[in-house]
SEKE-612586 format. One record per residue (C-alpha): z, x, y. Coordinates in steps of 0.05 Angstrom, whole numbers, plus 5000, padded with zeros to 4 digits. Last residue first. Layout:
<sites>
ZXY
...
</sites>
This chain:
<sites>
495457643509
494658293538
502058383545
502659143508
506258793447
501358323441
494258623451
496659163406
498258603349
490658363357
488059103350
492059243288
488858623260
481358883289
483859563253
484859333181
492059263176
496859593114
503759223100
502959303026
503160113021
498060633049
499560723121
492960883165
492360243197
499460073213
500860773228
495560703283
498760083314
505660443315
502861103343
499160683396
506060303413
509460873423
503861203464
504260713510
498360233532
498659883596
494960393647
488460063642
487159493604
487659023658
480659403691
476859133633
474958503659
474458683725
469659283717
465058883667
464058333739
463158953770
458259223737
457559933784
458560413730
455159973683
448560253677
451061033682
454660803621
462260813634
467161113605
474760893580
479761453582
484561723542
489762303569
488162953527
492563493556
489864173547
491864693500
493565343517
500365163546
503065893527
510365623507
506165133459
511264683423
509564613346
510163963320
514563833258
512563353214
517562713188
511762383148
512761783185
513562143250
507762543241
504761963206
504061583270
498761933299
499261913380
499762673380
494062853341
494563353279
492763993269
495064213209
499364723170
501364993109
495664673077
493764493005
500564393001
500063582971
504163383030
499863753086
493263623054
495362883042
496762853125
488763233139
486162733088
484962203141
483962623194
477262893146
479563583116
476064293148
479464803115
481765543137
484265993098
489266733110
489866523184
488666843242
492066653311
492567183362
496566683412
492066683473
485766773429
486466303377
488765753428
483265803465
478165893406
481265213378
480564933440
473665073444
472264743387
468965033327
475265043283
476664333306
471363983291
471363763209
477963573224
483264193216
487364503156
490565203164
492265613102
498766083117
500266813100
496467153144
499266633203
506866743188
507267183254
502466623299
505866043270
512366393311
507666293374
505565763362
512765453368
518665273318
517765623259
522565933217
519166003151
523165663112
524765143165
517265013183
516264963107
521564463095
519664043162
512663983139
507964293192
504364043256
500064393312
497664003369
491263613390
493563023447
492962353446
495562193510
497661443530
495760973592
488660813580
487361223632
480961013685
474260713690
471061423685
464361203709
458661603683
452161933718
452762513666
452863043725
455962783792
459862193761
462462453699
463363173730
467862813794
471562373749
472963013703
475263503765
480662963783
482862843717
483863633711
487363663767
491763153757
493463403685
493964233700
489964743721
488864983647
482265463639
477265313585
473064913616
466464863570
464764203621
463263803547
466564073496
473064343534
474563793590
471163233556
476563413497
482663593540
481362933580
479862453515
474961903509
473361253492
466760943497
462460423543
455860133550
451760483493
445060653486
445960853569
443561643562
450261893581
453861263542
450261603479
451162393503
459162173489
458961823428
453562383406
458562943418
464062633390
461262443323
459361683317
464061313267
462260613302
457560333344
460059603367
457058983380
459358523436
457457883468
460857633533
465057183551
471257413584
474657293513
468957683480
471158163526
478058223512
476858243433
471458793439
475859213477
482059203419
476859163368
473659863402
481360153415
482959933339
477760353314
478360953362
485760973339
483460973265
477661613263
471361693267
468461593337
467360953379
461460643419
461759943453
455759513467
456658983513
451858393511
450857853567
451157123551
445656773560
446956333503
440456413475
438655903426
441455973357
436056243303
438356953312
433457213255
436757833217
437957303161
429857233166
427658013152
433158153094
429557453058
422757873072
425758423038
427858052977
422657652968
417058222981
420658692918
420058102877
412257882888
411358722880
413758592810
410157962794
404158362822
405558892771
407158482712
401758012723
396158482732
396858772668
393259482667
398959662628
400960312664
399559942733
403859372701
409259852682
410360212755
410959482779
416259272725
418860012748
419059832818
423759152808
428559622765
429260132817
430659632866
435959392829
438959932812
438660202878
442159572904
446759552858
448560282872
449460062947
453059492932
457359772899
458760442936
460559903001
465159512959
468560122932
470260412991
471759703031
476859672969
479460382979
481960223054
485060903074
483460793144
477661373146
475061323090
475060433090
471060563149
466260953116
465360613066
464359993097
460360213150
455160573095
452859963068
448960003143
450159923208
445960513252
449960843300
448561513290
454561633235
452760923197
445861323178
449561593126
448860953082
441561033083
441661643037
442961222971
438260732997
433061333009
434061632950
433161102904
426960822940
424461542937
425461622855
421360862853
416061172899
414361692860
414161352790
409560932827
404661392846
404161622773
403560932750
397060862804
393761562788
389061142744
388160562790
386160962857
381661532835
376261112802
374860422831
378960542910
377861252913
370661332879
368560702916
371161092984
367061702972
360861412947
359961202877
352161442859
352861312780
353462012773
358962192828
362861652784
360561992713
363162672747
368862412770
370862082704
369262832664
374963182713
379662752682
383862702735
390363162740
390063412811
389762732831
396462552792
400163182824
397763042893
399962292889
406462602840
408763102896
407462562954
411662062937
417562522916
416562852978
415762473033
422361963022
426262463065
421662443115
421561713121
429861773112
429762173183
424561713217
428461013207
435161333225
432361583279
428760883300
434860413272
441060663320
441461203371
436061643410
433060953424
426561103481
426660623536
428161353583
420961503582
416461673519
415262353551
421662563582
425062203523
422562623476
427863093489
432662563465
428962403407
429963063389
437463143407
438062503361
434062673301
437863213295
443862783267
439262433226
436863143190
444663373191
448062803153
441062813097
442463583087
435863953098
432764253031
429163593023
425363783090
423364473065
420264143006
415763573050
414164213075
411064583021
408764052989
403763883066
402464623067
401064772996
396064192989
393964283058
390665003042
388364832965
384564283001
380963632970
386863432930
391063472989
387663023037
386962502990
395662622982
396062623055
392761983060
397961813003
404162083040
404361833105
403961073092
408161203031
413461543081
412160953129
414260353071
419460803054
422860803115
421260113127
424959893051
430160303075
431959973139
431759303126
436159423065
440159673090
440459073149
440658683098
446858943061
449559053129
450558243146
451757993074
457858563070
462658003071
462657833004
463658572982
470158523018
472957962980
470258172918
473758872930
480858632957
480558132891
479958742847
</sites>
């Protein structure tokens, strides 16, 4: 339990940031939903429109409503102009506003709906105008009921709030999923407890208001909403950089999901703070974003793979080889994204096909192509990607791959899939030390219908030409082998004593490849 105290006391800086961001989100769904509610009582037509949609939006996934939030603010972009965040607080922001809609609004146009229809009489009677009648009538008795709205939307929307950690957003939902995705159940728990503590608590502070509305007790509710403004205006200042500025310029690097992407952003991060300048990082972002995000210049720099940019992105799927291929990729980045591909990182971290060793040898399998026989039989396991990748239809089609299952696992489940049997086989990444660890077999692929995947660092279109960035980063290049990248990822992933978090598996990189 000591792991999880520890790392719930360092969650200070994403706990307010949470809650930052939820108590905005809700703060613009109420400022949507009650006008909407007026509206509503007054027209059969908007009622069911305004319900009806507010529905349809709860029916959306939370993941996939702030992921589209990002191709939408990107589109907007032609009319906002190119200032316009497509990453970070402002999608996250308007994705949990529209999830908090509906609970809010259901009981404002449920409570209106069910006034005494004798009180707005008397108030028409004794010559209330429209606005008295809202604010002296209307407005106190559907009060509770408003509440009781807004306390099921704050719980929501904290609860949903830890997703926004895949666009970029920090959040309680950093630690989780970072502890996912390196095996680190402490940073799970510690994130899941302080989110539910937070809901609970925030639940708790709403209801005293919710009760003082109820109670006509003006204490109780303003005590109550007293609370609630403590604790977000405290969120407010610790977000206040009270230092000076120390003119020191800011990098931001993006990574995706999974450990080596980790420890390559902490490995980065740690050479440039070095050179002197400031860094923050975007982590767990899904390849397509990390990759539209230096595009678009809300982040400075990411990692990335040849096969994948190659397939994904250019949708290549021919093979002319590695030189070629990082030739034609420096040119697209350039030409088409306005990137700088910086250069190799030195290793390849490439997809390929694994199995036990036992179940490779029972079923004598060596290459894709003898997978290919045993397919029917087999259940494949992938990363929530592959099986819509174009590799994956590349390969598919030069080898006549079809399986009896296929099941999308996180990479960090992918290896316990594989062990436990709930997958014959995987595809696993060449620079991931549990294949050796775990003594896996890697299918050799006669056909070569999978790319190589060399890593790369990329440039935002802003910093292609930062020189001063260029020169700091240009030592990295070339001096990482895939030896030592297996090691460092092992080191993160393994499960026993000896376990890093990915800044520490970062620091011994920088050693054994001579960065420091």
């Amino acid at each position: 339990m000591s792991g999880v105290w520890t790392a719930l006391m360092g969650l200070g800086g994403v706990l307010a940031q949470h809650v930052i961001l939820a108590a905005c989100a809700i703060g613009l769904g109420i400022a949507v939903a009650l006008p909407l509610a007026v509206w509503a009582s007054r027209s059969q037509a908007v009622s069911r429109g305004a319900l009806g949609f507010a529905s349809l939006v709860q029916t959306i996934p939370a993941l996939a409503l702030l992921a589209l939030f990002f191709p939408i603010l990107l589109s907007l972009r032609a009319v906002f102009g190119e200032d316009l965040p497509t990453l970070g607080f402002l999608p996250a922001l308007l994705a949990l506003a529209l999830y908090a809609l509906l609970p809010i609004l259901r009981n404002a146009v449920t409570a209106q709906a069910n006034l005494d229809p004798g009180v707005i009489e008397a108030a028409d009677g004794v010559g209330m105008n429209f606005w008295q009648r809202l604010r002296l009538v209307e407005a106190p008795l559907t009060a509770p009921y408003i509440m009781a709205g807004i306390r099921t939307a704050a719980v929501w929307t904290i609860g949903a709030a830890t997703l926004s950690t895949t666009i970029g957003q920090p959040s309680l939902g950093d630690p989780i999923f970072a502890g996912l995705q390196t095996q680190n159940w402490s940073l799970v728990l510690a994130g899941c407890i302080a989110s539910a503590g937070l809901a609970i608590i925030a639940d708790a502070l709403l209801g005293t208001i919710e009760a003082g509305f109820r109670r006509r007790d003006r204490r109780l509710w303003l005590g109550g909403a007293i609370a609630v403004a403590i604790g977000v205006a405290a969120a407010f200042v610790s977000q206040v950089d009270w230092s000076r500025d120390d003119g020191r310029d800011t990098v931001v690097i993006g990574t995706k999901q999974f450990s080596e992407q980790l420890i390559l952003g902490r490995l980065v991060g740690a050479q440039l703070e070095e050179a002197g300048y400031n860094v923050e990082y975007r982590e767990g972002l899904g390849s397509a974003v990390v990759a539209q995000a230096v595009a678009d210049g809300s982040i400075d720099l990411y990692f990335d793979y040849t096969g994948t940019i190659w397939a994904n992105q250019m949708k290549r799927t021919d093979n002319p080889g590695r030189d070629a291929m990082y030739e034609a990729i420096q040119k697209w980045e350039r030409e088409v994204q306005g990137t700088r591909v910086l250069g190799k990182l030195g290793f390849e971290n490439a997809y390929a096909f694994a199995m036990r060793e036992d179940r490779a040898d029972e079923l004598g399998i060596r290459t894709i192509e003898d997978l290919a026989r045993a397919a029917p039989r087999l259940v494949a396991g992938g990363d929530p990607e592959w099986f819509e990748r174009p590799e994956w239809f590349a390969v598919r089609d030069a080898y006549g791959l079809k399986f009896a299952n296929q099941r999308n696992f996180s990479p960090t489940f992918m290896y316990d899939a594989l062990r436990s049997s709930e997958a014959d086989v995987i595809t696993a990444y060449t620079s991931d030390g549990r294949i050796a660890a775990d003594r896996l077999r890697v299918l050799e692929d006669p056909r070569e219908a999978l790319p190589s995947y060399d890593t790369l660092i990329i440039l935002s279109p802003e910093r292609a030409n930062d020189q001063r960035l260029i020169a700091t980063l240009r030592p990295l290049l070339g001096t990482i082998n895939v030896e030592a990248m297996r090691e460092a990822n092992f080191s993160v992933d393994r499960t026993d004593g000896d376990k890093k978090s990915p800044r520490e598996a970062a620091g011994w990189l920088a050693k054994e490849v001579g960065l420091e």
